[in-house]
N, C-alpha and C positions, 0 to 999 in steps of 0.2 A: 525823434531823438535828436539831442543837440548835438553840435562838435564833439568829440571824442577829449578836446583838450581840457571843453568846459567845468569838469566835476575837477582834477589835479590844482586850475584855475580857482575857483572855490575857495580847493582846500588853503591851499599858498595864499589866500587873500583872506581868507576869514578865521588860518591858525594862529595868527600874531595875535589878532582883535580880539577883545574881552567883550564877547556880547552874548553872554548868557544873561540872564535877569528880564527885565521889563521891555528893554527896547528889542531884543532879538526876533521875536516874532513880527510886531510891524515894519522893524525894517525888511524882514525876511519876504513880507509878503510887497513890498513894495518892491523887490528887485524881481520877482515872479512876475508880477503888472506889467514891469517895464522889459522883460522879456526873457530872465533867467528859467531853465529848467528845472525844473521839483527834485531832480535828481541832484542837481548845481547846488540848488539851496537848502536840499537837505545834508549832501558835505559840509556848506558854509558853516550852518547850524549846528552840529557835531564840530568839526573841528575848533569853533571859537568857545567851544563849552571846556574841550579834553585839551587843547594842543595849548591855549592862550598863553603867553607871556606872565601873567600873575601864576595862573596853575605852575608852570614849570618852576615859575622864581621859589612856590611854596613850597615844592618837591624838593629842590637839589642839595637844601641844605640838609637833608636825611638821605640823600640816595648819594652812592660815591657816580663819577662820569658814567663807565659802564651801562648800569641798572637807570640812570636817565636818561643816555642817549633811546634803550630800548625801549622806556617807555613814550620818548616819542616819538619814536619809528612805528611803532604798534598804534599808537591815537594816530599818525596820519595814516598809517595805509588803513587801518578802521573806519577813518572818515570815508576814506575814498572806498571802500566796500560797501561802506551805507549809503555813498550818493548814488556808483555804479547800482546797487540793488533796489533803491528805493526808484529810483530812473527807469530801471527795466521793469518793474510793476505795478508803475502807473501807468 
């Protein structure tokens, strides 16, 4: 099991980024190689899919502050439930 900080780490580093599409998987596995946990890089994965900066930018102009702050408190602590869950059953 990695560091306890590793998966929140992840998520903070891979919510901003837009890397769903074509590069998300090789990069993904190339941080695995060099020594991320499955659990780490399945946060990363999830949260640059839900939490990204485009995603949000495309939301807010339909959602008032409220209903988007929550839905990005829900995509990060979701990410960090699928890194903690997917971490603990591998």
């Amino acid at each position: 099991m990695a560091d306890w900080w590793a998966i929140p780490a992840a998520v903070f580093v891979g919510a901003p980024a837009y890397i769903d599409g074509y590069a998300a998987l090789p990069l993904t596995r190339g941080l695995i190689e060099n020594g991320m946990s499955e659990g780490a890089a399945m946060a990363f994965l999830v949260s640059g899919g839900v939490v990204s900066i485009w995603g949000a930018m495309a939301i807010a102009p339909v959602l008032k502050l409220k209903p988007l702050l929550l839905y990005l408190l829900l995509a990060v602590l979701g990410s960090l439930a699928a890194g903690y869950a997917f971490g603990w059953a591998v």
